[in-house]
Structure formats: structure tokens, C-alpha cells
C-alpha positions in Angstrom: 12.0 12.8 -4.4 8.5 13.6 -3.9 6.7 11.9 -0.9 3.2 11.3 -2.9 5.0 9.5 -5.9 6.3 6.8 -3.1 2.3 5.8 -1.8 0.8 2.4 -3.4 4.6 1.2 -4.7 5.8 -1.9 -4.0 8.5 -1.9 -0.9 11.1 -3.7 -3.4 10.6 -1.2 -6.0 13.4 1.1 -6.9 11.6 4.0 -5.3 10.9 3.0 -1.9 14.3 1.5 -1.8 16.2 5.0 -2.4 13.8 6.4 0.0 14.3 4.2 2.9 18.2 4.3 1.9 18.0 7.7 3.0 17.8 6.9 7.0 19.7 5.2 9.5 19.3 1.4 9.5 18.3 -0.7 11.3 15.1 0.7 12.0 12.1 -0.7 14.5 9.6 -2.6 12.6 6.3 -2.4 14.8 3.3 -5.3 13.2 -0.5 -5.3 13.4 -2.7 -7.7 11.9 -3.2 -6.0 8.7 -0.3 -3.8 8.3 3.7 -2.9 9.9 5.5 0.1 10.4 9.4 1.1 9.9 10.1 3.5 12.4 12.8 5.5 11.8 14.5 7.7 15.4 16.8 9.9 12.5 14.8 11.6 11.3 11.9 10.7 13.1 9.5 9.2 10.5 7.0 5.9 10.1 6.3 4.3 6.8 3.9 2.0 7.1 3.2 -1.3 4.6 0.3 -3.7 4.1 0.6 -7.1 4.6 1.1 -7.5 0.7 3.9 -5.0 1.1 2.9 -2.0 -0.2 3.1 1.1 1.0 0.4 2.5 2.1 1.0 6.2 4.1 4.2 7.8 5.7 3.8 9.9 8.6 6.8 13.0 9.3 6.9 13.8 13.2 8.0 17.1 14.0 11.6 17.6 15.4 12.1 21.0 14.6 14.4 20.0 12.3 13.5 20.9 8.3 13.5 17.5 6.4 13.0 18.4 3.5 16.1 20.6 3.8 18.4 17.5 5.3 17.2 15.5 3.3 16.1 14.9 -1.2 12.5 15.2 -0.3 9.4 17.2 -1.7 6.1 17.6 0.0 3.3 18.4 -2.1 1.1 21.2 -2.2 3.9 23.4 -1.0 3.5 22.6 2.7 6.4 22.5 5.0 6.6 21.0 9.0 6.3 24.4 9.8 3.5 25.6 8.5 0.8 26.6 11.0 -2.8 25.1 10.5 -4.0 28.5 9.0 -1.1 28.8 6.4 -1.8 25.3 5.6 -5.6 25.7 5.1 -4.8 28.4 3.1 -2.7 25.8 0.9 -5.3 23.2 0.5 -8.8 24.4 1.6 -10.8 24.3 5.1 -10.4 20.0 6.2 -13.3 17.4 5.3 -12.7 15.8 8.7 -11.6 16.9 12.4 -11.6 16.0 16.0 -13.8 17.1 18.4 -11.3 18.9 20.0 -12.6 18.0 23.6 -9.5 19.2 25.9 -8.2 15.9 26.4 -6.2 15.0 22.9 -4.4 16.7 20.3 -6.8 18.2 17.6 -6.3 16.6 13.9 -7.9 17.5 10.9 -8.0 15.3 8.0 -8.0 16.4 4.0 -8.8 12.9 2.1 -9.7 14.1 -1.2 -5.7 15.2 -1.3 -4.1 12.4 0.5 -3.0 14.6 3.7 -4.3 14.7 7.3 -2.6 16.4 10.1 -2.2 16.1 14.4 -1.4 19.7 16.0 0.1 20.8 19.1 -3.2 21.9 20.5 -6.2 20.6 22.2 -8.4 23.8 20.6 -10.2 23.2 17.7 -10.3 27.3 17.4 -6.2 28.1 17.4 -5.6 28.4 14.0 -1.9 29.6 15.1 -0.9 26.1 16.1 2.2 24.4 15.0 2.4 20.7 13.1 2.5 18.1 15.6 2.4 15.6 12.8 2.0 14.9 9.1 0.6 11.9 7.3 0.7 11.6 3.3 -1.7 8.8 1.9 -3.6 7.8 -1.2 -5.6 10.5 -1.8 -9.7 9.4 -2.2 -11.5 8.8 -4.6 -15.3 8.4 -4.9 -14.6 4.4 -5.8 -12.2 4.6 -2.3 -15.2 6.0 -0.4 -16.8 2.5 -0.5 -14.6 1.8 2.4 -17.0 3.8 4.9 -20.2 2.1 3.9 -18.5 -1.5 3.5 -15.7 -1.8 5.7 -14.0 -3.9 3.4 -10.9 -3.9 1.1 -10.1 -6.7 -1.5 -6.8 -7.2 -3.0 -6.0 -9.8 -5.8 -3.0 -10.9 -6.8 -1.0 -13.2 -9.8 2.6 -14.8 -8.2 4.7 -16.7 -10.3 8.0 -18.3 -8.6 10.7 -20.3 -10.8 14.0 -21.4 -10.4 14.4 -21.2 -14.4 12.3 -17.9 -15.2 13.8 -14.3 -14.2 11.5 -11.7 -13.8 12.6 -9.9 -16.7 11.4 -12.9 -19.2 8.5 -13.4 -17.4 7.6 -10.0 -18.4 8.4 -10.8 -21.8 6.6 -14.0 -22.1 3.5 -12.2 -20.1 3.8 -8.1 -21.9 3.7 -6.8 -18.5 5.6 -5.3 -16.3 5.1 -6.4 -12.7 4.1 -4.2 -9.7 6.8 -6.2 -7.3 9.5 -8.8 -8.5 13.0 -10.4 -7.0 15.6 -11.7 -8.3 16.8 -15.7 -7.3 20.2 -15.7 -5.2 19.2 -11.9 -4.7 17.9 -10.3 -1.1 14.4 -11.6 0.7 11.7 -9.3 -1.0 10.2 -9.1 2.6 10.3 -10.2 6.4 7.5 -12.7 5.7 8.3 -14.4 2.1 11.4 -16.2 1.5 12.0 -16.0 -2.3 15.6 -16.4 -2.7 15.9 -19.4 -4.2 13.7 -18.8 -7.0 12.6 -15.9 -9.1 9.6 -13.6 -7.8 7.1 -12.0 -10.4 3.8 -10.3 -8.8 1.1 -8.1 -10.6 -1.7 -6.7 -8.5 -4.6 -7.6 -10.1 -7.1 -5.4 -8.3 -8.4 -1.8 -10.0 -10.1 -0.4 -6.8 -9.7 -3.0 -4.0 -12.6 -1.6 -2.3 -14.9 -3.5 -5.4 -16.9 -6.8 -3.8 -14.8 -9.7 -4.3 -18.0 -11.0 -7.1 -16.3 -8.0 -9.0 -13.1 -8.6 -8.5 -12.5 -12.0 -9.0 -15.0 -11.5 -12.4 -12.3 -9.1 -13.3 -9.4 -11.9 -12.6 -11.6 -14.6 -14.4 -11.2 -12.4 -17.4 -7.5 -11.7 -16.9 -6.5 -15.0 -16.9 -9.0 -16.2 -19.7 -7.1 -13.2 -21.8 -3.7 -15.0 -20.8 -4.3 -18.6 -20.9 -2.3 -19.4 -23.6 0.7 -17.6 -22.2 0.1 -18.9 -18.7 0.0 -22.2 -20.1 3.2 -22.4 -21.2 4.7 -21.5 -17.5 3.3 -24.6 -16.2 6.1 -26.8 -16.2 8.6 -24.2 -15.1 6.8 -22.3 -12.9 4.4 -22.1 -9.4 1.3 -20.2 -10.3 -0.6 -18.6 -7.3 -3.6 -16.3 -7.2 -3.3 -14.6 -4.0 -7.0 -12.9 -2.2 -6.3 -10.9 0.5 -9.3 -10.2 2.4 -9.4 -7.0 5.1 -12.6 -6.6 7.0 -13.7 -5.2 10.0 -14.5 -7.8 12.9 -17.7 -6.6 13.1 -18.9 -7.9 9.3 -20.0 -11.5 8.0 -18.2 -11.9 4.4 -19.6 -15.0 2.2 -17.2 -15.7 -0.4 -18.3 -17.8 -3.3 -16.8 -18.9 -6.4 -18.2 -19.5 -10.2 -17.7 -22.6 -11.6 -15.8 -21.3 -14.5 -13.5 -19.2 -12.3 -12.7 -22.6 -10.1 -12.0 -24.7 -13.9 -9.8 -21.7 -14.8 -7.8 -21.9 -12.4 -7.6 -26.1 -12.2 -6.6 -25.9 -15.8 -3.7 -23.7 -15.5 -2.6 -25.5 -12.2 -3.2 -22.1 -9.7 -3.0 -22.5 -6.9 -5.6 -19.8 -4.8 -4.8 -18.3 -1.1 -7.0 -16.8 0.2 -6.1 -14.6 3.8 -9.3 -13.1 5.5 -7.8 -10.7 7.9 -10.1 -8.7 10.6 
């Protein structure tokens, strides 16, 4: 099971769920505005989700213990808990990003451009002989992903369909796509914070690069659902449509949304519903 195949998929997907099957449950679940955590004492390891329940990054703590040896996982890039912060440079190249290394906290260097950053059991920026304190795998950056620094903003867009008649699987079929995240009716809650059971659950992540301007992005869902009108039409009478916005941005921006007037008689002609959750 290799850890960088598991960021960006859905926490119902068949992926995530072998990987948390792994590990003792019950685990904590620790919640911030924008994200929650599943903390996991055996072995000790956080995986944390978005609010749209995705995964977004797992961080490995250090135990002493080899977890990759206990357990059916694969780090990339050949790195191991026990690597030293030379061997691992070595690895993967000299760190984009690192602490100031000021006496006072553990030193961390980050490597975005692969997805990996790392907190050492050092306050010395110059001991290269340090052990891992802890790991952290995430999506690796792109250019696009960059965006985040300059605009402090991240856009996600998503199409939910619910129906007591439609399963997933002929939603698909009806739609020719596959969804990113889907339950089953009668089946398990798809998450702490959406209660699904009774009905069938279909969701496709509309968003390319979330880190687009929502102008972009909802351009790019006018012309999804103008692509798919006839299909979506047909779901009306059997099916809840909702086009889902979920809006991060740091407190310290001002965010005007606004919405063309053919996006707004798209979506009243197909009966979708739009949420929008602005969350700073």
C-alpha cells in the first residue's frame, strides 16, 4: 500500500478504507474549522480530512518502531522513519523550506515540490545527524498549487445527487462517470457530518485545481452541466440535485462572489440546488 496513492481520495473510497482498517479502532477524531484529524495511539499516526472528506496529508510519528515493517505500507522515495536528515536529503535533494532553527523548537524542513516535509529531534538547523521526529506525506505542488501563497484561497466545487430509487452504480451509467465519493442506501454513514443512509449518495468533484478563482471555476461547472443537461434532466423527478461551493479563506481576505446569469438559469432549470460554505 503506498502512502502517496492514498492523498486526495475520498475517505469512503476502497483505499482509505483498507488503510484505516489497518489500526486499532476507535480512534480520536480531533476538528478544526476547515479540516479533522483520526488519531491513531497504535501505531501512532494522524490522517487528516477536509471538511468535504478527503484526505488531505498523513503524518507518521516516530516510535521507534518500523511501520512499514508491522505494517503493508510503502513510503516513497525510499525513505524510512529512520533515516537521518542527511540520508534523506540525499534521497530527495536539499529542502525548499525550513525553520529558523532558533533554540526554542524542533527544526523542520519542508520538500513541497515532492509532497514530504519533516520535524527532527533537534533544535540545530546545522546537525545533519538528527533523527525523524516526524513525517508528513501530502499532495505534492504544483505551479497551479502555488496560487495558494499569493491568494490564500482554495475553491472546491462539487455535483451531489441523493435518491432513494438511483444506486450509485446507475447513476454512473446514466451520467458515464465514475464518481470521486458515493454510498450505498441502508449502507454505513459516508461521514460524521452527512447522514446518507436512507438514500443513495453520488458525488464528483468538479474542481481541476481548487486554487482557480471561483469566476474560473464556476465557468468551468457552467460548462459541465450545460454538457450534461439532458442527462441531468432526466434525474429530476427521482433525484436531489446539489452543487456544493466550498469556500476556504484566510480571515484576513474580503471574497466577492458573484454569479452569471446564465450559470443562476442553469441551475433553476435543472432544479440544483447551490450551497455555498465560506470557511475562514
Amino acid at each position: 500500500m503506498k502512502v502517496e496513492e492514498l492523498i486526495g481520495k475520498a475517505k469512503s473510497s476502497e483505499e482509505v478504507n483498507q488503510f484505516l482498517s489497518l489500526f486499532k479502532i476507535p480512534c480520536e477524531i480531533s476538528r478544526f474549522p476547515d479540516s479533522y484529524f483520526y488519531i491513531f495511539s497504535e501505531p501512532s499516526i494522524e490522517v487528516k480530512f477536509n471538511t468535504s472528506h478527503y484526505l488531505e496529508c498523513i503524518f507518521f510519528n516516530n516510535t521507534g518502531d518500523a511501520i512499514t515493517d508491522k505494517y503493508p505500507i510503502e513510503f516513497p522515495y525510499g525513505l524510512t522513519m529512520f533515516d537521518t536528515r542527511e540520508l534523506i536529503e540525499e534521497k530527495i535533494g536539499t529542502p525548499e523550506r525550513v525553520s529558523k532553527g532558533n533554540g526554542h523548537f524542533d527544526f523542520w524542513t519542508s520538500h513541497p515540490e515532492v509532497g514530504v516535509s519533516f520535524t527532527y529531534n533537534t533544535f540545530d538547523k546545522n546537525n545533519y545527524g538528527t533523527t525523524i521526529k516526524h513525517i508528513c506525506f501530502s499532495e505534492p505542488e504544483t505551479e497551479l498549487s502555488r496560487l495558494w501563497f499569493l491568494n490564500k484561497t482554495r475553491i472546491y466545487n462539487y455535483l451531489q445527487i441523493t435518491s432513494k430509487t438511483y444506486s450509485p452504480a446507475l447513476l454512473s451509467d446514466i451520467l458515464q462517470l465514475e464518481p470521486t465519493r458515493f454510498a450505498e442506501a441502508g449502507g454505513e454513514d459516508i461521514s460524521e457530518d452527512e447522514y446518507t443512509s436512507e438514500d443513495h449518495f453520488w458525488e464528483l468533484c468538479l474542481s481541476e485545481n481548487q486554487f482557480l478563482t471561483l469566476k474560473a471555476q464556476l465557468k468551468s461547472s457552467l460548462q459541465f452541466l450545460l454538457e450534461k443537461e439532458c442527462l441531468l434532466k432526466s434525474l429530476q423527478k427521482s433525484c436531489k440535485l446539489k452543487l456544493k461551493i466550498v469556500y476556504y479563506s484566510l480571515p484576513s481576505n474580503s471574497s466577492q462572489a458573484s454569479f452569471s446569469l446564465e450559470f443562476l438559469e442553469t441551475v433553476s432549470r435543472l432544479g440544483i440546488e447551490v450551497d455555498i460554505q465560506i470557511q475562514t
